[in-house]
C-alpha positions as CSV (number, residue, x, y, z in Angstrom):
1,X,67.0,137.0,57.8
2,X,63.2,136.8,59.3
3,X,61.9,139.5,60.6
4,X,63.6,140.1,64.4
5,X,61.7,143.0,65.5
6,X,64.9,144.8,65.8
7,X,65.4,148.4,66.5
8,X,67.0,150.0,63.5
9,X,69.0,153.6,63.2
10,X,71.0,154.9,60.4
11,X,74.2,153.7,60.4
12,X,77.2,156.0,59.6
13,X,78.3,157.5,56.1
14,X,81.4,158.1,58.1
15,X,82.1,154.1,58.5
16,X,81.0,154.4,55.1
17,X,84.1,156.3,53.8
18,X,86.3,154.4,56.2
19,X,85.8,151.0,55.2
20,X,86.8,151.9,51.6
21,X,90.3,153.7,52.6
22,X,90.9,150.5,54.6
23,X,91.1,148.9,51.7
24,X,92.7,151.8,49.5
25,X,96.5,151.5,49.7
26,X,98.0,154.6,50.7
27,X,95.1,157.0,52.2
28,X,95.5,159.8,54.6
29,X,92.7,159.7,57.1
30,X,91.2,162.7,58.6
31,X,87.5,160.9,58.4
32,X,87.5,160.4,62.0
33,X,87.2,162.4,65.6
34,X,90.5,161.7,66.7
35,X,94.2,162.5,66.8
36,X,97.3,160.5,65.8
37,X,98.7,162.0,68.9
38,X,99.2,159.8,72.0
39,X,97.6,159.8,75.4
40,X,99.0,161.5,78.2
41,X,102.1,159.3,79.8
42,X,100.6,160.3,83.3
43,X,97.7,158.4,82.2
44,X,99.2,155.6,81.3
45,X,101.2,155.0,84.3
46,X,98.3,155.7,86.6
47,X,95.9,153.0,84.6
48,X,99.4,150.3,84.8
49,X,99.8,151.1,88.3
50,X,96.1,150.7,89.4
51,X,96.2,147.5,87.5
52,X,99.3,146.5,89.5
53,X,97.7,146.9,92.8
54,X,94.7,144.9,91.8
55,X,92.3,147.7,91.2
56,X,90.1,145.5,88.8
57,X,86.5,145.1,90.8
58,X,83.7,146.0,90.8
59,X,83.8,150.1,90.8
60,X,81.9,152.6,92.9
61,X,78.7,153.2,90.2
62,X,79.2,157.2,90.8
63,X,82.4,157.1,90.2
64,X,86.0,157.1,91.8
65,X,85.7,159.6,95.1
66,X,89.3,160.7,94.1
67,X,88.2,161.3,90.3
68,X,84.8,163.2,91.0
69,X,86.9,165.3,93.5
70,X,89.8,165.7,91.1
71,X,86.5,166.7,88.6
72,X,84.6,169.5,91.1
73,X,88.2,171.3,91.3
74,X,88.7,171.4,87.7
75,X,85.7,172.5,87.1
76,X,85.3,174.9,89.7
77,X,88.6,176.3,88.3
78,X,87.6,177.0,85.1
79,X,84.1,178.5,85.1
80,X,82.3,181.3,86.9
81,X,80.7,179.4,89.1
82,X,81.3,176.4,91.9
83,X,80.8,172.6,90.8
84,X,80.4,170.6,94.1
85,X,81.5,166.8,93.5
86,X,78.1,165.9,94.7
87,X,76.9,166.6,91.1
88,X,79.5,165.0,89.6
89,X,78.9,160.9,87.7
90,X,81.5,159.3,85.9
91,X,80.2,157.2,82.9
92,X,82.2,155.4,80.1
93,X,82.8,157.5,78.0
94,X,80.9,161.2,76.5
95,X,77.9,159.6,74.4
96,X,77.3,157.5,77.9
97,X,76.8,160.4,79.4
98,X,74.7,161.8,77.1
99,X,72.5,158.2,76.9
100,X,72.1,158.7,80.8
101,X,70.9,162.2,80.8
102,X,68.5,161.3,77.9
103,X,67.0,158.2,80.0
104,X,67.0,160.6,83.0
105,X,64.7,163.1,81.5
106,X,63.0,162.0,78.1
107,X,60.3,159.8,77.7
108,X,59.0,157.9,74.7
109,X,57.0,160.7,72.3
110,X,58.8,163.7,73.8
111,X,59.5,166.2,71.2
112,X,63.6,167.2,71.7
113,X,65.1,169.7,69.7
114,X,68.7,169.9,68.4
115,X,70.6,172.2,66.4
116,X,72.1,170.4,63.2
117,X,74.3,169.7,60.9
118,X,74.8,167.5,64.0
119,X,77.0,164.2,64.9
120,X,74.5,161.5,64.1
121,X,74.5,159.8,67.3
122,X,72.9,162.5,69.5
123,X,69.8,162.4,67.5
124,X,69.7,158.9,67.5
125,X,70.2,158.5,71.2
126,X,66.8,160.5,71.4
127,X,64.9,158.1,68.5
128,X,66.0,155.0,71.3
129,X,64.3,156.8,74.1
130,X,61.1,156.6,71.6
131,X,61.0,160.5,71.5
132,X,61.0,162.9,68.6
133,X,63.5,164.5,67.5
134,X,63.3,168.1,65.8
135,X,66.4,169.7,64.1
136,X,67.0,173.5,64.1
137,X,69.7,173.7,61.3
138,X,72.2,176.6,61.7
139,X,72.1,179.2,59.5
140,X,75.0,179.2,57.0
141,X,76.7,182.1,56.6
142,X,78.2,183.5,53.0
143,X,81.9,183.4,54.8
144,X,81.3,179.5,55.5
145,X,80.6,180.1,59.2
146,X,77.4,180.0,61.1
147,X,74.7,181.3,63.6
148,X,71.8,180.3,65.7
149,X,68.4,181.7,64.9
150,X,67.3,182.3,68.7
151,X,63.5,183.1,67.7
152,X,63.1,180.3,65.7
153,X,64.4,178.0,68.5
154,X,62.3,179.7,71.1
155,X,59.3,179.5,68.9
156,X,60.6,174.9,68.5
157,X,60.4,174.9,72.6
158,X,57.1,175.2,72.9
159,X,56.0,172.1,74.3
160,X,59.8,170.5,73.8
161,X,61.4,168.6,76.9
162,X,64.6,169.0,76.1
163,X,67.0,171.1,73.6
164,X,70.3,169.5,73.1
165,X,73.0,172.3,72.9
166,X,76.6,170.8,71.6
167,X,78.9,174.0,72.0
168,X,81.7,174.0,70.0
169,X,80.0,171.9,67.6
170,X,80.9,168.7,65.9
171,X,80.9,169.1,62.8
172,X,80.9,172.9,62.2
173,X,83.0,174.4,65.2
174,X,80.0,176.5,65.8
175,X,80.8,178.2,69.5
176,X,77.9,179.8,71.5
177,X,78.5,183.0,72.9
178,X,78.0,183.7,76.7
179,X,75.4,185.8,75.6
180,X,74.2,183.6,73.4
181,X,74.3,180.6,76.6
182,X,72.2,182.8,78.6
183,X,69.7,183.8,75.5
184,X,69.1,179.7,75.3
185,X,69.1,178.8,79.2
186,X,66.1,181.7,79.4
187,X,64.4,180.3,76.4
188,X,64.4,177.1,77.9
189,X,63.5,178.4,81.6
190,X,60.4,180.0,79.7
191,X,59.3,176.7,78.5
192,X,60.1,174.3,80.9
193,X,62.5,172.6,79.1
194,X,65.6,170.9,80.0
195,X,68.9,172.1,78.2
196,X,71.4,169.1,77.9
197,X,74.9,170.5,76.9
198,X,77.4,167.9,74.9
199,X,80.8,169.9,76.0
200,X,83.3,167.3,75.2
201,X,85.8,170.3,73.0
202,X,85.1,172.8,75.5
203,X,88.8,173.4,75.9
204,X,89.5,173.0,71.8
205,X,88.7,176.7,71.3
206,X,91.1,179.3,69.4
207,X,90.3,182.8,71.5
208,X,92.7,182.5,73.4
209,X,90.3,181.4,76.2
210,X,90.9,178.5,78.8
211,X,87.3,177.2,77.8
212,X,84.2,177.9,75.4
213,X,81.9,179.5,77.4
214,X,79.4,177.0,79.4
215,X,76.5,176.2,80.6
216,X,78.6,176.1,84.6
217,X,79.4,179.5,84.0
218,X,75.8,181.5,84.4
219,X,73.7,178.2,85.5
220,X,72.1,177.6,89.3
221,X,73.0,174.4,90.9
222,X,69.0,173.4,90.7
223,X,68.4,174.3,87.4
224,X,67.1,171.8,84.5
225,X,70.7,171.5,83.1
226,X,73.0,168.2,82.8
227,X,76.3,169.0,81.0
228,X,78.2,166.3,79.6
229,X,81.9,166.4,78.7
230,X,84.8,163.5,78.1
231,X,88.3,162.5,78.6
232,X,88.2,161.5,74.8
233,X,88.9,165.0,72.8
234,X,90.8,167.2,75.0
235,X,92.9,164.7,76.8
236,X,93.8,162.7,74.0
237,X,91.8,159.7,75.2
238,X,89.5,158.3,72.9
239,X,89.7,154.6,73.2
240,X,90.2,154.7,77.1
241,X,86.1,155.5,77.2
242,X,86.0,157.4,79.9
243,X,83.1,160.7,80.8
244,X,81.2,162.4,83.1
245,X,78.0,164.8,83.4
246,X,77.2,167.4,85.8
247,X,73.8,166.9,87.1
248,X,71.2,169.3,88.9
249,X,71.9,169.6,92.7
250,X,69.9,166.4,94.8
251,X,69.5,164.5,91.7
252,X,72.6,162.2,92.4
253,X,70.8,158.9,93.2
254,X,68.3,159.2,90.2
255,X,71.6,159.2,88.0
256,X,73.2,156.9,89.3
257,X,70.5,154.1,89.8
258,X,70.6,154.6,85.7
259,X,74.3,154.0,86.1
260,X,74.1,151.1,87.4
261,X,71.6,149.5,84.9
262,X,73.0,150.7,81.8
263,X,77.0,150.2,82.1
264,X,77.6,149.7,85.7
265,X,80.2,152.0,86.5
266,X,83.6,152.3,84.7
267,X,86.8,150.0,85.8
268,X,88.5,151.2,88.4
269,X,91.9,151.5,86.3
270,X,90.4,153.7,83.5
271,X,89.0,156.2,86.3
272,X,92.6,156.1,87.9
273,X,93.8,157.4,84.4
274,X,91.3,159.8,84.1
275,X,92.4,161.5,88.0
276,X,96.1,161.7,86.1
277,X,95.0,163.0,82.8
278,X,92.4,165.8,84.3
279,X,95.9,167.4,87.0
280,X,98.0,167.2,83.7
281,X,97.4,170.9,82.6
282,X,100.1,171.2,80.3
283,X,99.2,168.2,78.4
284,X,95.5,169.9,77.8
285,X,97.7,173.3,76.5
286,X,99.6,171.4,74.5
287,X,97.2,169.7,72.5
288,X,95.5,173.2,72.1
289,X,98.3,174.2,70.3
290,X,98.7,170.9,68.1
291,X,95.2,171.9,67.3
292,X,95.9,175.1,66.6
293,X,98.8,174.4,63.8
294,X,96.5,171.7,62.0
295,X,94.0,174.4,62.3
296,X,96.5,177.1,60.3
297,X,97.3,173.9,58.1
298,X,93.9,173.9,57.0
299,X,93.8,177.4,56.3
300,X,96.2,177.6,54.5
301,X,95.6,175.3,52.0
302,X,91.9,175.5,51.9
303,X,92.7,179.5,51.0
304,X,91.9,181.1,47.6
305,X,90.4,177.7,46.3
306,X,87.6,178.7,44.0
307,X,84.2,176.9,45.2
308,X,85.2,175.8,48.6
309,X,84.2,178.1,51.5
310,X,85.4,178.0,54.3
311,X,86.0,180.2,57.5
312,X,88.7,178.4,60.6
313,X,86.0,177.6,63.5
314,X,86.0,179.1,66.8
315,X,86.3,175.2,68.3
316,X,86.7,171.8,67.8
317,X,88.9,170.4,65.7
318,X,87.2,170.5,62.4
319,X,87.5,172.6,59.4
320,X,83.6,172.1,58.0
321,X,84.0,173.5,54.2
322,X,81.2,173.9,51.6
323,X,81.8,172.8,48.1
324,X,79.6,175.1,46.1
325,X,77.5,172.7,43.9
326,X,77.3,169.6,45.6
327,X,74.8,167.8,46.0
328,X,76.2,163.9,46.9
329,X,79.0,164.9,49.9
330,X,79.5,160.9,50.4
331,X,80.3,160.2,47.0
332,X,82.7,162.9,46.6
333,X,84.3,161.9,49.9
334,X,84.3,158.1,48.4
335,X,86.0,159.3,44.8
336,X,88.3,161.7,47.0
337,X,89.4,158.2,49.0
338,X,90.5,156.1,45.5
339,X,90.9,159.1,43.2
340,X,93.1,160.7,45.6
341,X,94.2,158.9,48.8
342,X,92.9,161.3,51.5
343,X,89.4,160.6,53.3
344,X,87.2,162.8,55.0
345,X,83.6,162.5,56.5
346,X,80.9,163.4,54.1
347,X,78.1,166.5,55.5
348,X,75.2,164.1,55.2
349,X,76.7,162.2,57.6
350,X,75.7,164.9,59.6
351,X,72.3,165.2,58.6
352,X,70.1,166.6,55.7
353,X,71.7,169.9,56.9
354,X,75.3,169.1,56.2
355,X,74.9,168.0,52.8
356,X,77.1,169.8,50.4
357,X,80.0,170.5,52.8
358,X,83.0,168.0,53.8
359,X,84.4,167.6,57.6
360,X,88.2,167.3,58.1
361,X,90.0,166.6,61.4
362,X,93.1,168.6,61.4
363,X,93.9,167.2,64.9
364,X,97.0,165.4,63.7
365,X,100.9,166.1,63.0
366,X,101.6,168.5,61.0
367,X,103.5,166.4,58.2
368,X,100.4,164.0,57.8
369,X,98.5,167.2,57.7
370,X,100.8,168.9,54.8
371,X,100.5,165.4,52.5
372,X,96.5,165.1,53.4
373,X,95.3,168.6,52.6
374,X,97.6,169.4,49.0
375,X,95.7,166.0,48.1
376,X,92.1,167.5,49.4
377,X,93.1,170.6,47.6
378,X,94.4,168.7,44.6
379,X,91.5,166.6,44.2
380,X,89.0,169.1,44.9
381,X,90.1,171.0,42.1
382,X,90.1,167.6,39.8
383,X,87.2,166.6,40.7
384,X,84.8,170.3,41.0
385,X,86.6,170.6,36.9
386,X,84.6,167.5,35.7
């Protein structure tokens, strides 16, 4: 092909992985961000009836009244402080959100800093914008957990326009601390820095908590923070692409003039679904606790291996392990896929930072789970003897 002047990014070692156990008979996947579980039957009957009664036009670009109302309430019940629904924009889906606050705020040649390893496509929502993106790995710990170096991040903001906090983490299940949240919003406040928060597994945490601490709970209504979260992860709604952000107070028709020139609002039918999903509490609890038996699963079988470590997150629904030695995470993740019939995403998917560690989603039933992880353990230890 001639040269198109085409805008390139890295594609995904994750697609990577998956295309091959597509073609492998008999592979368990646990590659992907997703559960085998389905979505809520109160969603589905709400998106079937609104499809019934014709709700197909064009949509209201800021969203569904009844869904950004349905949204301040939730929200308002779960943090510390109030979330009016005049902050409140529905988008299609999480990473929309996150594309919207980016165009918001960050102009080509702005430096933005993120924390890594990191899921690829926030860092390469900021190359698109034409700005600069600079990574502030975690620190690995020796029990296969990890921390934030605060000095080093306040010493990145200098000049930054934006850090990008995702909190529990995808890939590592890294959870800030409320003290941790306030440590980063005053770092940022000191600079002059927006903080854009990717919450999307705030309520995948194992504490014992309703929520991960947040950004909503110690932030002013007018403060240089746009939290994004998603129907996707928590209410067991991936494909229905549905999302929303919480913006700074007055800065509603900013947003949603972006809205309307990016994706022009999201069907009327999806948000209907979303109003549903959002009121069904114990569908949200009871996906915790799926969660939280894959999570166990995981444990268990990734316990006493010799070379792996690995240490259950405090959120999301990922068990990030480190294979002691490695140095090529997608081709071990390729050999585990024909060699062994499970697949998993690679750490260098991830970034430079994630290389030499493997992500699994233990999201999904616990007999898949069983049958998956003896084959990760099993071929772990084949293939760390060679």
């Amino acid at each position: 092909m001639t040269d198109m002047d085409l805008t390139n990014i890295p594609g995904s070692r994750i697609v990577d992985v998956a295309r091959l156990a597509f073609t492998t008979p008999d592979v368990d996947f646990l590659c992907f961000g997703e559960s085998d579980q389905p979505s809520p039957p109160a969603a589905l009957a709400a998106a079937v009836r609104a499809l019934a009664d014709g709700e197909t036009r064009y949509p209201d670009v800021r969203g569904l009244p009844a869904l950004r109302a349905a949204l301040a309430t939730y929200l308002t019940g779960l943090h510390a402080k109030p979330v009016t629904e005049s902050r409140i924009q529905v988008t299609a889906s999480g990473m929309a959100a996150l594309s919207v606050a980016l165009a918001a705020v960050v102009r080509a040649g702005h430096r933005v800093v993120v924390h890594g390893p990191i899921w690829p496509n926030i860092p390469n929502a900021v190359r698109l914008r034409g700005a600069i993106v600079e990574q502030l790995d975690l620190i690995a710990q020796p029990d296969g957990g990890f921390r934030l170096d605060l000095d080093r991040l306040d010493l990145m903001m200098d000049g930054a326009r934006a850090f990008i906090l995702n909190s529990p983490g995808n890939p590592t299940g890294w959870t800030a601390t409320e003290a941790e949240l306030r440590a980063i919003r005053d770092i940022a406040r000191r600079h002059g820095a927006w903080l854009i928060a990717d919450e999307v597994y705030s309520r995948l945490v194992y504490d014992g908590q309703p929520a991960a601490p947040s950004l909503l709970d110690i932030a002013e209504p007018d403060e240089r923070v746009i939290v994004c979260n998603s129907f996707s992860k928590m209410c067991i709604m991936t494909g229905w692409r549905l999302g929303w952000l919480v913006m700074p107070e007055g800065a509603a028709d900013a947003f949603v003039n972006i809205v309307e020139v990016t994706h022009s609002g999201v069907a009327p039918f999806i948000q209907r679904a979303g109003v549903a999903a959002i009121s069904d509490h114990e569908t949200i609890d009871r996906f915790r606790a799926h969660c939280t038996t894959g999570r166990d699963l995981a444990s268990q079988a990734l316990a006493g291996l010799n070379g792996v470590r690995y240490r259950p997150p405090a959120g999301a629904f990922y068990a990030f392990l480190a294979v002691d030695g490695l140095r090529d995470s997608l081709d071990l993740a390729k050999k585990l896929v024909t060699r062994h019939g499970v697949a998993v995403a690679p750490g260098i998917a991830f970034g430079s930072a994630g290389e030499g560690w493997l992500r699994v989603c233990f999201a999904q039933s616990a007999s898949l789970m069983e049958r998956a992880m003896q084959r990760l353990r099993d071929g772990l230890r084949a293939e760390m003897a060679q």
